[in-house]
C-alpha atoms as a printed R data frame, in Angstrom:
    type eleno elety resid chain resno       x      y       z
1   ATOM     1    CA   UNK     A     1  82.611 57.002 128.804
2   ATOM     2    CA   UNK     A     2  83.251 58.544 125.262
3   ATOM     3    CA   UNK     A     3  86.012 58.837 122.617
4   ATOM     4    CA   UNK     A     4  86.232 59.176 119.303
5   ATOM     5    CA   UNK     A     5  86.022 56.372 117.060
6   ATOM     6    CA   UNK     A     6  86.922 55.072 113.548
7   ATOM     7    CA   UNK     A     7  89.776 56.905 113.112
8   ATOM     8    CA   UNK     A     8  91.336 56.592 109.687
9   ATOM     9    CA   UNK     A     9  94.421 57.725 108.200
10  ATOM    10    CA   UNK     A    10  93.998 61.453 107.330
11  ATOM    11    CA   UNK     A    11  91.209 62.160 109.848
12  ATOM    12    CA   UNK     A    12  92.492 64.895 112.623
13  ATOM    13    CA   UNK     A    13  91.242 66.863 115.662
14  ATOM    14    CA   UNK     A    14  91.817 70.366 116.389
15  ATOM    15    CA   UNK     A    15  91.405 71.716 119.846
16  ATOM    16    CA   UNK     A    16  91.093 75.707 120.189
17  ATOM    17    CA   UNK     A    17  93.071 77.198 123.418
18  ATOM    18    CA   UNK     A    18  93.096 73.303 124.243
19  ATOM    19    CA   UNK     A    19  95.572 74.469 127.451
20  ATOM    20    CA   UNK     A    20  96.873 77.679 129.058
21  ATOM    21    CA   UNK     A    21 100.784 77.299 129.633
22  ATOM    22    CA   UNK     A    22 102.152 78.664 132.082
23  ATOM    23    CA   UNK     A    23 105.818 78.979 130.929
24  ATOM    24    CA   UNK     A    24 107.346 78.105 127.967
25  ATOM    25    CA   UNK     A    25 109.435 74.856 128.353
26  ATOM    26    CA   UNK     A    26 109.084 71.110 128.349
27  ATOM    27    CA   UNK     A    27 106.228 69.128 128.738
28  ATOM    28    CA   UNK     A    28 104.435 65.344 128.904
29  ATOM    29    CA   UNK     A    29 101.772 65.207 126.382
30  ATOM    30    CA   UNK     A    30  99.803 61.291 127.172
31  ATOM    31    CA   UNK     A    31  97.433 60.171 124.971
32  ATOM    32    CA   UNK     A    32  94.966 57.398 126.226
33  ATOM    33    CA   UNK     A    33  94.437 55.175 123.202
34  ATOM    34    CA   UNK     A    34  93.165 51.699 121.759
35  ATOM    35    CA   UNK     A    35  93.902 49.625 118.414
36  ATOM    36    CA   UNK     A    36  93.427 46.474 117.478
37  ATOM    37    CA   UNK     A    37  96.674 46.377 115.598
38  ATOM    38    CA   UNK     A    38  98.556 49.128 116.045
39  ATOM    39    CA   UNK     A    39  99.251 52.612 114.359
40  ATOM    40    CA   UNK     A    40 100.521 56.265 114.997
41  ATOM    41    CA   UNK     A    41  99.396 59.341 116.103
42  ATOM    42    CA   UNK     A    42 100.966 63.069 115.760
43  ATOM    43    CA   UNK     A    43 100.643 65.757 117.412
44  ATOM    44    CA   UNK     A    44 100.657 69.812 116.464
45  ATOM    45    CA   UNK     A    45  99.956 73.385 117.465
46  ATOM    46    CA   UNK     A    46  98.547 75.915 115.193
47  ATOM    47    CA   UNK     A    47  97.072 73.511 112.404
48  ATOM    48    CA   UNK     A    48 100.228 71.772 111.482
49  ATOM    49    CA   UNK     A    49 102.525 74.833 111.949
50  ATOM    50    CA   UNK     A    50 104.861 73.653 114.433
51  ATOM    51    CA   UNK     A    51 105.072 69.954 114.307
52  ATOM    52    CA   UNK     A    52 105.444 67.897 117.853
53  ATOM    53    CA   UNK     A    53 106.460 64.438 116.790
54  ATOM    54    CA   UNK     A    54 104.364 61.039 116.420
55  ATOM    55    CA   UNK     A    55 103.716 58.354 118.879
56  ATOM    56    CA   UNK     A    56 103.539 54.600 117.956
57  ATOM    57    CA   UNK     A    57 100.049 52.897 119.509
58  ATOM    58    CA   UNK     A    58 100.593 49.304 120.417
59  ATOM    59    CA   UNK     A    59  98.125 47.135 119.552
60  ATOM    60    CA   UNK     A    60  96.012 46.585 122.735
61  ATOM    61    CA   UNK     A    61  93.621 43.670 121.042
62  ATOM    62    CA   UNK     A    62  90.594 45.538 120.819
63  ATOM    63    CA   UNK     A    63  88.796 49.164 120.177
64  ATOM    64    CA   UNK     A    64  88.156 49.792 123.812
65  ATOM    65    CA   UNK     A    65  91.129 47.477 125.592
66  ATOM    66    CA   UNK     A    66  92.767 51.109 126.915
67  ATOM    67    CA   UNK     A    67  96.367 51.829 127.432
68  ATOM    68    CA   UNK     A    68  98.718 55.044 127.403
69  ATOM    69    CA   UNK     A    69 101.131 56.708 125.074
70  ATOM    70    CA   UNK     A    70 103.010 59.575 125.528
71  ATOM    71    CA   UNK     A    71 105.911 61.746 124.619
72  ATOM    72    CA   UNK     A    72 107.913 64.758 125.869
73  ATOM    73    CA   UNK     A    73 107.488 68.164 123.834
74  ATOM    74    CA   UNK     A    74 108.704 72.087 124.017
75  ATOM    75    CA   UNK     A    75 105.719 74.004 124.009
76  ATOM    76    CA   UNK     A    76 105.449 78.019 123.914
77  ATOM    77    CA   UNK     A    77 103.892 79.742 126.928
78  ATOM    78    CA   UNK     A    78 100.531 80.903 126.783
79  ATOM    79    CA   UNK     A    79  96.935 79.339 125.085
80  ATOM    80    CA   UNK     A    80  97.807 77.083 123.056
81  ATOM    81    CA   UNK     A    81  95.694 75.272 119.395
82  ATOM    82    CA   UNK     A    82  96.804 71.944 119.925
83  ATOM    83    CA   UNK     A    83  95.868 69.256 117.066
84  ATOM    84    CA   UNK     A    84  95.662 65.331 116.724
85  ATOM    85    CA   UNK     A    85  96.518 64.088 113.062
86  ATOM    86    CA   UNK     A    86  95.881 60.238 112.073
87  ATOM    87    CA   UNK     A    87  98.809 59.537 109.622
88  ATOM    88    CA   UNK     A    88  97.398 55.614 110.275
89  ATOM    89    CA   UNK     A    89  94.196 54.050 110.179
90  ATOM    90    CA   UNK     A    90  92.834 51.938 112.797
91  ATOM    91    CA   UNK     A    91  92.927 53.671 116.642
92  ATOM    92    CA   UNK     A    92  90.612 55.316 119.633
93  ATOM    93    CA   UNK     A    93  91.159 58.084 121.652
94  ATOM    94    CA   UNK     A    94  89.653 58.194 124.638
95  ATOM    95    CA   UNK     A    95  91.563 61.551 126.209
96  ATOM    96    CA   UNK     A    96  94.831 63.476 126.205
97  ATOM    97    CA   UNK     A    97  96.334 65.563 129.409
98  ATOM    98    CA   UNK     A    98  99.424 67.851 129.020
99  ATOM    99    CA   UNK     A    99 101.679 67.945 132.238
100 ATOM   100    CA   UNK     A   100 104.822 69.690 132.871
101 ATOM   101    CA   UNK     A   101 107.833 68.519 133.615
């Protein structure tokens, strides 16, 4: 499979109408993740203007030993710009899903 590699503090994704949702409310957001030691991820819509909180990623012992993360969120209905910020060096992502809840 693929992911995205080398991430280093800093680096960030941005994913244009990443999801359609269907009403606003509260959702799962999972991120499927690997680090060798650890570090965080956070999470955004709109390139940083509404902030959605950072996840911790446990160290999993190696760049491809997998595991999930997640975290509940209120997002707005309709397409959303979702973004993925690095504020640590040193983690994989191999995908993300948004469910409701």
């Amino acid at each position: 499979g693929l992911n995205v590699g080398w991430i280093d503090a800093g680096d960030w994704m941005a994913f244009e109408q990443a999801a359609t949702i269907p009403t606003a409310g509260s959702y799962r957001i999972s991120y499927r993740v690997a680090s060798v030691s650890g570090a965080q991820l956070s999470a955004d819509l709109n390139a940083g203007a509404t902030q959605l909180g950072t996840v911790s990623i446990p160290a999993t012992g190696d760049w491809q030993n997998w595991t999930t993360v997640s975290h509940d969120v209120q997002l707005p209905a309709g397409p959303i710009n979702f973004g993925i910020y690095a504020p640590t060096s040193g983690w994989n992502l191999n995908w993300f899903k948004i469910e409701s809840r």
